[in-house]
N, C-alpha and C positions, 0 to 999 in steps of 0.2 A: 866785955871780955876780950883780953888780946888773944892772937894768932895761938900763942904759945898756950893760951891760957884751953883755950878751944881746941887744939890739938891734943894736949895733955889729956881731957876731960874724955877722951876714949880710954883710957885704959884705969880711969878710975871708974868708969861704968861699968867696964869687966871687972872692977877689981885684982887686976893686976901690977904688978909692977910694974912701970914706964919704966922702958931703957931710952934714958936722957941721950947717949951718947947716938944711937939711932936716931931719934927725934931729931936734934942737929943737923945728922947728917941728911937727912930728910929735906930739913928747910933749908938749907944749904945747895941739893943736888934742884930742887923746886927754887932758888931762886928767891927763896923769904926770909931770911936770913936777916936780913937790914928790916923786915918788916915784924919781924917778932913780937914787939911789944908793941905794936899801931892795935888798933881796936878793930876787931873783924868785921864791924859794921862798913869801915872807913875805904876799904880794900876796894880794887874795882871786880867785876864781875869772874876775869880769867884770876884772879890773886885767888879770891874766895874757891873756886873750883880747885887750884892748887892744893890751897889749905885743907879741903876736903877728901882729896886724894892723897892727903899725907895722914890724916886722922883714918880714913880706912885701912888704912895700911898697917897702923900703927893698934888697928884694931884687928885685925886679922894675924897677925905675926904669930901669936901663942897658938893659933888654930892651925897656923899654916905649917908651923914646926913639928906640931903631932901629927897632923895626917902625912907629911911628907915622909915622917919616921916611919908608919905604919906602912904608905904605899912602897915604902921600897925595904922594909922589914926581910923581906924572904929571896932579894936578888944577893950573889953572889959572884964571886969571879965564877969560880965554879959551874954554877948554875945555866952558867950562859951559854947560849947555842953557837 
């Protein structure tokens, strides 16, 4: 399985839709960018943690964009002290 293959493989567990353009920029801002298609075995120890920090992330986004909606649902200019 490569990098990309194994990063991807989170948001088809959720069943959502990978946003590619995120993914990139992901492996990109991490640094793996040139590693993408190497096979995740291959990687050394800090590549692989990399790679698993970008797969949480990438697993977390759909979850992070609802609750962030919902925590700040009822703030307002208004509202504020």
């Amino acid at each position: 399985m490569t990098v990309r293959e194994y990063i991807e493989l989170a948001s088809f567990v959720q069943k959502d839709r990978l946003n590619h353009e995120w993914a990139d920029e992901l492996l990109d801002y991490f640094d793996l960018t040139a590693l993408a298609d190497k096979r995740i075995g291959k990687l050394s120890g800090g590549e692989q943690q990399r790679a698993n920090i970008i797969r949480a992330l990438l697993q977390k986004c759909a979850g992070l964009a609802f609750w962030t909606n919902r925590a700040t649902i009822s703030i307002s200019a208004t509202n504020t002290a």
